[in-house]
MITI-688721 format. One record per atom (N, C-alpha, C): residue number from 1; x negated, y negated, z. Coordinates in nm, 4 decimals. Atoms other than C-alpha are relative to their C-alpha. Layout:
# residues N
   num          x          y          z
   NUM          X          Y          Z
...
This chain:
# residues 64
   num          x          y          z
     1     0.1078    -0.0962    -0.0095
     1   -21.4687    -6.8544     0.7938
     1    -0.0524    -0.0015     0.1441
     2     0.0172     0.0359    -0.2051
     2   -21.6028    -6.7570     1.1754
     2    -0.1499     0.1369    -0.0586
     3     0.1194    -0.1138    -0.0079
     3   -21.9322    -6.5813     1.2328
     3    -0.0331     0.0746     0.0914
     4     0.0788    -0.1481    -0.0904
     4   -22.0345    -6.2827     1.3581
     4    -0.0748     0.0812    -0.0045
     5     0.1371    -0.0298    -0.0394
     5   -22.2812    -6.0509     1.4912
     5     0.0527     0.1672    -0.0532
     6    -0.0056    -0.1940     0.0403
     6   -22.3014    -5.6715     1.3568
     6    -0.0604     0.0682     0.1224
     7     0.0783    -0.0462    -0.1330
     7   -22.4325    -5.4384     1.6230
     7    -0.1175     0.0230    -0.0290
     8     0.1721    -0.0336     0.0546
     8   -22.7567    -5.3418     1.4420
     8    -0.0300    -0.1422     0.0428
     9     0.0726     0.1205    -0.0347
     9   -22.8271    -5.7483     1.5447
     9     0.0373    -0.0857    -0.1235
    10     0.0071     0.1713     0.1061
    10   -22.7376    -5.9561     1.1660
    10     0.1756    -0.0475     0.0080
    11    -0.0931     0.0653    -0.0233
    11   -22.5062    -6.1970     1.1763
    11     0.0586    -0.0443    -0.1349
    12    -0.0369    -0.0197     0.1279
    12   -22.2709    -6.2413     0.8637
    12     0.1267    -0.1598     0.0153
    13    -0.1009     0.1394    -0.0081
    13   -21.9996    -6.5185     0.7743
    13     0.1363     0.0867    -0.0347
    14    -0.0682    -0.0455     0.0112
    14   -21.6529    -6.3452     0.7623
    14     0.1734    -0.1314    -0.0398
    15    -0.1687     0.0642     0.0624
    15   -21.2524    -6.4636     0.5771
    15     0.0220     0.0294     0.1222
    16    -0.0895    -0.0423    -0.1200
    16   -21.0606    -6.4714     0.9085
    16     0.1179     0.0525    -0.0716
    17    -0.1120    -0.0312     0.0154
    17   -20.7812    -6.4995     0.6868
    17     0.0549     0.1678    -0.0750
    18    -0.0259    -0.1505     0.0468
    18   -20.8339    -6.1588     0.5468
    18    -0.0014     0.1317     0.1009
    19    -0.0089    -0.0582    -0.0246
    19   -20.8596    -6.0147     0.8627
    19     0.1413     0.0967     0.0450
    20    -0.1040    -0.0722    -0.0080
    20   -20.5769    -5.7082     0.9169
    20    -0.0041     0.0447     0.1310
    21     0.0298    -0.0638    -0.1405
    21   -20.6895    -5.5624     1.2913
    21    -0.0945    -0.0451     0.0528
    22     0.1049    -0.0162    -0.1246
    22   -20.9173    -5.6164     1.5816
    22     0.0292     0.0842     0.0910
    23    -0.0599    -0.1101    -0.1523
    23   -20.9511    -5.3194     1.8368
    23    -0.1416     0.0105     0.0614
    24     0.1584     0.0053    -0.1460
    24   -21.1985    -5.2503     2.1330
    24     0.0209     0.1313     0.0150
    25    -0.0124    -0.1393    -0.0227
    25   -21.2454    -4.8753     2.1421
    25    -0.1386     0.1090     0.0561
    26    -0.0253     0.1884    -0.0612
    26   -21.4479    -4.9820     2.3301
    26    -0.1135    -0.0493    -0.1112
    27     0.0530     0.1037     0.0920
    27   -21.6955    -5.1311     2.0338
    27     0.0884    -0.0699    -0.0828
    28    -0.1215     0.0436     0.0124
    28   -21.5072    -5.3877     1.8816
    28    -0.0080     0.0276    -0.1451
    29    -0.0135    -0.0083     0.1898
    29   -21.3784    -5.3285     1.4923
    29     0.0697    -0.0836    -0.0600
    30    -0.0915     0.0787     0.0711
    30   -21.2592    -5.5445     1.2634
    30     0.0427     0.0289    -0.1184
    31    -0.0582    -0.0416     0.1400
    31   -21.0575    -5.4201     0.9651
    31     0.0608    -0.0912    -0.0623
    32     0.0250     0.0909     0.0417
    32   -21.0280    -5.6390     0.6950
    32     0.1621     0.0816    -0.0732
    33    -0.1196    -0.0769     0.0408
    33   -20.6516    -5.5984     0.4797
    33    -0.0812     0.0709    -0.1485
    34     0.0488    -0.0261     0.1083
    34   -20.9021    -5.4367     0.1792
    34    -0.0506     0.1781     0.0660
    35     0.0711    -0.1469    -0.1034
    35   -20.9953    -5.1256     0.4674
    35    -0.1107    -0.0188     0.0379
    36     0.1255    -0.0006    -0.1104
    36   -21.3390    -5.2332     0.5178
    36     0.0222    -0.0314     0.1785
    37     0.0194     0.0265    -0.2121
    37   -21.4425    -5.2216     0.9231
    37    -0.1166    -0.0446    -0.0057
    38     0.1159     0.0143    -0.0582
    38   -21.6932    -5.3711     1.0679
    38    -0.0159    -0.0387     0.1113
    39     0.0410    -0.0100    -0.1436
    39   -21.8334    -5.3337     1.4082
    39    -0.1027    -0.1180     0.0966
    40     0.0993     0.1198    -0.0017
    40   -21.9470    -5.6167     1.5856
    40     0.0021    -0.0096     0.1531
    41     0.0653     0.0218    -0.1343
    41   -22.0930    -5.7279     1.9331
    41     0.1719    -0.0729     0.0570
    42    -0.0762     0.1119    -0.0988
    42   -21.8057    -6.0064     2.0206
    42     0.1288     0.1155     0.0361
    43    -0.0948    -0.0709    -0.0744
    43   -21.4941    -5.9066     2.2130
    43     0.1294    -0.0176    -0.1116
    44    -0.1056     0.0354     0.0780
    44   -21.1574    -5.9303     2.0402
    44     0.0624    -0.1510     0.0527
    45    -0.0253     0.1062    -0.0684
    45   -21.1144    -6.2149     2.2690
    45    -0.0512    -0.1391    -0.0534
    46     0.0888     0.1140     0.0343
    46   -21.4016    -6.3963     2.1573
    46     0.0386    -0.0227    -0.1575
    47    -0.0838     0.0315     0.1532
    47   -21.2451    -6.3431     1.7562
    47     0.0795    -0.0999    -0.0086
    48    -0.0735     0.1082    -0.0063
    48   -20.9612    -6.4733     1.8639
    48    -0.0185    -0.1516     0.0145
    49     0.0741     0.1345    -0.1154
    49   -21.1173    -6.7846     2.0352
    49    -0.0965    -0.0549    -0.1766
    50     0.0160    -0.0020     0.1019
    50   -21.3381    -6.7979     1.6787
    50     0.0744    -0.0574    -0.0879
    51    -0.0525     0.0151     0.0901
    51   -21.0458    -6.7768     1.4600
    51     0.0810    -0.1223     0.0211
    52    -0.0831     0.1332    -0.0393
    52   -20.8043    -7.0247     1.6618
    52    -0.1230    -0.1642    -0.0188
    53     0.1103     0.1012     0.0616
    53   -21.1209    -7.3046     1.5935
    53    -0.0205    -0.0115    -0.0903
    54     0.0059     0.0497     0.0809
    54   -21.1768    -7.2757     1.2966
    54     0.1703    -0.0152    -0.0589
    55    -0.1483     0.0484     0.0834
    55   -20.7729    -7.2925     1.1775
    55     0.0356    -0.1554     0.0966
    56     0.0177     0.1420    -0.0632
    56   -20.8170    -7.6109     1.4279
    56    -0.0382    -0.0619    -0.0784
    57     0.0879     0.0703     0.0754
    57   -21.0656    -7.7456     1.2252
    57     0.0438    -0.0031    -0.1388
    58    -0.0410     0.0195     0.1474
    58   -20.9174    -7.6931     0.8786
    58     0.1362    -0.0330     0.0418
    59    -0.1198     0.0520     0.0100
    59   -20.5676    -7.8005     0.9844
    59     0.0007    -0.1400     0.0456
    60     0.0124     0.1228    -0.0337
    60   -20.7039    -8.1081     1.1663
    60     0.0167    -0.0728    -0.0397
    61    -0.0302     0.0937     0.0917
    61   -20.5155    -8.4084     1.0486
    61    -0.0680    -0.1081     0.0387
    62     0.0929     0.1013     0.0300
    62   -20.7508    -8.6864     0.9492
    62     0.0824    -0.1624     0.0032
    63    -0.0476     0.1057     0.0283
    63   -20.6390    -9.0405     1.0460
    63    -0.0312    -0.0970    -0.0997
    64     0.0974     0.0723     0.1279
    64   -20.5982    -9.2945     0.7675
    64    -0.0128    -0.1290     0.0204
């Protein structure tokens, strides 16, 4: 899950793994594989950067 900012200003908790697209046109959109979009402040850059952390963090192998 990675969080982000809507442009009206609220910030929501989003499935990365459901996302289907990111585009910059130029506000950035994120289409989800269900068709919702939603329009949000960060860059597609900063998603990326988001999404690669948290699949860090849940793949992180735990020494025993």
């Amino acid at each position: 899950m990675i969080e982000l900012t809507r442009f009206g200003g609220g910030r929501f908790v989003l499935n990365s793994d459901l996302i289907e697209a990111v585009e910059a046109n130029p506000d950035t959109v994120v289409t989800m594989v269900n068709g919702h979009r939603y329009v949000v402040k960060e860059t597609p850059g900063d998603i990326i950067e988001k999404v690669v952390e948290f699949k860090r963090r849940v793949f992180e192998v735990i020494p025993r």
